[in-house]
C-alpha positions as CSV (number, residue, x, y, z in Angstrom):
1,X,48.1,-100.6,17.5
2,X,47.2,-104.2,18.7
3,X,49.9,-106.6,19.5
4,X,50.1,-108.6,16.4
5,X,51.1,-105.4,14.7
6,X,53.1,-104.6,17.1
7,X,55.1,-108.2,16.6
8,X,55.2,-107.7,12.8
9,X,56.9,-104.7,13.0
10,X,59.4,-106.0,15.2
11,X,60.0,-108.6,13.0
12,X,59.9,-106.1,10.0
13,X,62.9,-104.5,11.5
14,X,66.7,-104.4,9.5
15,X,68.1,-106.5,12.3
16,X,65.6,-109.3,12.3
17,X,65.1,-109.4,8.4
18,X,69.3,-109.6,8.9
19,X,69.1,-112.4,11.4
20,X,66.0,-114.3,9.6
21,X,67.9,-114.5,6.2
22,X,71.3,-115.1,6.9
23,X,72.7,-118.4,6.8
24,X,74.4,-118.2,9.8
25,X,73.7,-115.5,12.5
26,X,70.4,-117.4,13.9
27,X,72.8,-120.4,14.4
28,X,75.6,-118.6,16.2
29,X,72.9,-116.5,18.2
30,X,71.3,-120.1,19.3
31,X,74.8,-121.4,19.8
32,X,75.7,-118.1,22.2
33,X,72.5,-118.8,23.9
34,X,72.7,-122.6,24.3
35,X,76.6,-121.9,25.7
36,X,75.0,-119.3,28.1
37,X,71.9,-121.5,29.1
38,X,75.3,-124.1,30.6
39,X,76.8,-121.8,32.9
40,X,73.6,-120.2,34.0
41,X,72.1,-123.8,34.7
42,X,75.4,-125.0,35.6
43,X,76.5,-122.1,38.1
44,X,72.9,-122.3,39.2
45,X,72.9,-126.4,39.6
46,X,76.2,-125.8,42.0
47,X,74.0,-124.1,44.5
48,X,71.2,-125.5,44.4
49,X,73.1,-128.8,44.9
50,X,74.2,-127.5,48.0
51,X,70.9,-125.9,49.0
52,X,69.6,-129.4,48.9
53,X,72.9,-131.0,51.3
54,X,74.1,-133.2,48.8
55,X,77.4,-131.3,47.2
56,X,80.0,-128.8,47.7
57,X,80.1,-129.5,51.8
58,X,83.2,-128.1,52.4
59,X,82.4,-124.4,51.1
60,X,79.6,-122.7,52.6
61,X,76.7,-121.5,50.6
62,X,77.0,-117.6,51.0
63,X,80.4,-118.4,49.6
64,X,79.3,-120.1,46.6
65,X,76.4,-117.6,46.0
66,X,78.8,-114.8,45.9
67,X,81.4,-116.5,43.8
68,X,79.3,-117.7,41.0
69,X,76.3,-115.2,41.1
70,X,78.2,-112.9,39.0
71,X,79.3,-115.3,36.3
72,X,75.4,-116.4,36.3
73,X,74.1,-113.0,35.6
74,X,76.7,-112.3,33.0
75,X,75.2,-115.3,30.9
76,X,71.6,-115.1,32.2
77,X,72.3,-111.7,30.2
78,X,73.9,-113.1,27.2
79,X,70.6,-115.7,27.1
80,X,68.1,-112.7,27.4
81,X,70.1,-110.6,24.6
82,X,70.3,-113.8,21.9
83,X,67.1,-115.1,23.0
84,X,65.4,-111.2,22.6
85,X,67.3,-111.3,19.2
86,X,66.2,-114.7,18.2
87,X,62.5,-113.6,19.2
88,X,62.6,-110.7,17.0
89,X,63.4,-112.8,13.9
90,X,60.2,-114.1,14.0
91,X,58.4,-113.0,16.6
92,X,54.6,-114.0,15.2
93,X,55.5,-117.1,14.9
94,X,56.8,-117.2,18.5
95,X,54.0,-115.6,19.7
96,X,51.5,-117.9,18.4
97,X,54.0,-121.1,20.4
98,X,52.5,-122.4,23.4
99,X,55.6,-124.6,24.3
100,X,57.4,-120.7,24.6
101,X,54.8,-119.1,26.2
102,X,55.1,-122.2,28.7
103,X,59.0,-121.6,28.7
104,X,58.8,-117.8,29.7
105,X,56.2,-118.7,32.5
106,X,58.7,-121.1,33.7
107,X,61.2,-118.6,33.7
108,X,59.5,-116.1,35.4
109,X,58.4,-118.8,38.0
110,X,62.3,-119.4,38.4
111,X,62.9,-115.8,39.0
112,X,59.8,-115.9,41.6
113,X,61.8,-119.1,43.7
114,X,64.8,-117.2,43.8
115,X,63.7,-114.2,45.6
116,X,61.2,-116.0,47.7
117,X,65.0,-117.2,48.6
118,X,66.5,-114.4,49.1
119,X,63.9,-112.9,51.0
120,X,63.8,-115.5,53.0
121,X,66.2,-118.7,53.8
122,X,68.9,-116.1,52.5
123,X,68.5,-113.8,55.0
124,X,69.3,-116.0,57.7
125,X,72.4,-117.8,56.0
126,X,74.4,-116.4,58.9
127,X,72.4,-119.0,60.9
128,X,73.0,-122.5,58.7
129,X,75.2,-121.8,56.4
130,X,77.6,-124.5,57.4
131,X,75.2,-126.8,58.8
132,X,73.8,-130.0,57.1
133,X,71.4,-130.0,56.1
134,X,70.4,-126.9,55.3
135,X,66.5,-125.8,56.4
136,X,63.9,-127.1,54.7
137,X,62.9,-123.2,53.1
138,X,66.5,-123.4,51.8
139,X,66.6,-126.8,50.2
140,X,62.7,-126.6,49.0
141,X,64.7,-123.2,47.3
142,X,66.8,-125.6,45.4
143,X,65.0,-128.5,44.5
144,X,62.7,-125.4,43.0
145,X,65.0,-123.8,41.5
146,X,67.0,-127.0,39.7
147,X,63.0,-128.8,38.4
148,X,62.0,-125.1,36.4
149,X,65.7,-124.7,35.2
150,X,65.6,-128.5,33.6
151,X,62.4,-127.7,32.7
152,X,63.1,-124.6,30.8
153,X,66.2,-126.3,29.2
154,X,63.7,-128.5,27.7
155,X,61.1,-126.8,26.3
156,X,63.4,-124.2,24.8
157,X,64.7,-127.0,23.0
158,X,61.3,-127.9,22.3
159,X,60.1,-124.5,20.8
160,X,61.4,-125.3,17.8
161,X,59.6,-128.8,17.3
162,X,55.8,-127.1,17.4
């Protein structure tokens, strides 16, 4: 079985026929996923802000890692689910889009940054993490991490324009 046929029975499936020709689940699962793609950029843009010395000052990173990191996952998971969901609707189409194919790289690149960060810069927070301004591994982490996450915001808008 080679890949295409692999992707048009996927999109053969009840629940993407379902999402492909209602009138309004695509729009509420891109809704859902737009709303998630906020916080996770948002919750992410918080730290990465203070990765790079320029916000949140008064709290120390390690705090604001471990009080946002959980609401981050919870909609980086609500993004994959819509997004998987949204994909299966018409996944030949999808899979023929190089502005998505650029978007997932991205993605995965994003993933890459942060745990090159916590690998590295993370594991010695102890050391800096209420010092400004931060190391250089730490704020290259950020300024990383915040260009692929605009970056992805944009061309997943753009997916839908090739």
């Amino acid at each position: 079985m080679d890949i295409q046929s692999i992707l048009q029975a996927l999109e053969d499936t009840p629940v993407a026929a379902q999402i492909r020709e209602s009138g309004s689940i695509f729009p509420n699962l891109e809704s859902v996923h737009v709303i998630g793609i906020a916080l996770v950029f948002g919750t992410i843009a918080v730290v990465d802000l203070r990765l790079l010395g320029v916000a949140s000052h008064r709290r120390s990173a390690l705090r604001l890692i471990r009080e946002l990191l959980p609401f981050t996952w919870v909609a980086f998971a609500a993004c994959v689910i819509t997004g998987l969901l949204m994909f299966a609707s018409n996944a030949t189409t999808y899979a023929q889009n190089s502005v998505f194919w650029w978007k997932m790289g991205l993605l995965a690149l994003a993933g890459l940054n942060m745990g090159i960060f916590h690998l590295g810069a993370y594991r010695r927070i102890d050391e800096w993490d209420t010092t400004l301004p931060p190391p250089s591994q730490a704020r290259i982490a950020g300024f990383s991490s915040l260009t692929l996450w605009v970056s992805v915001i944009c061309l997943g808008r753009w997916i839908g324009f090739v």
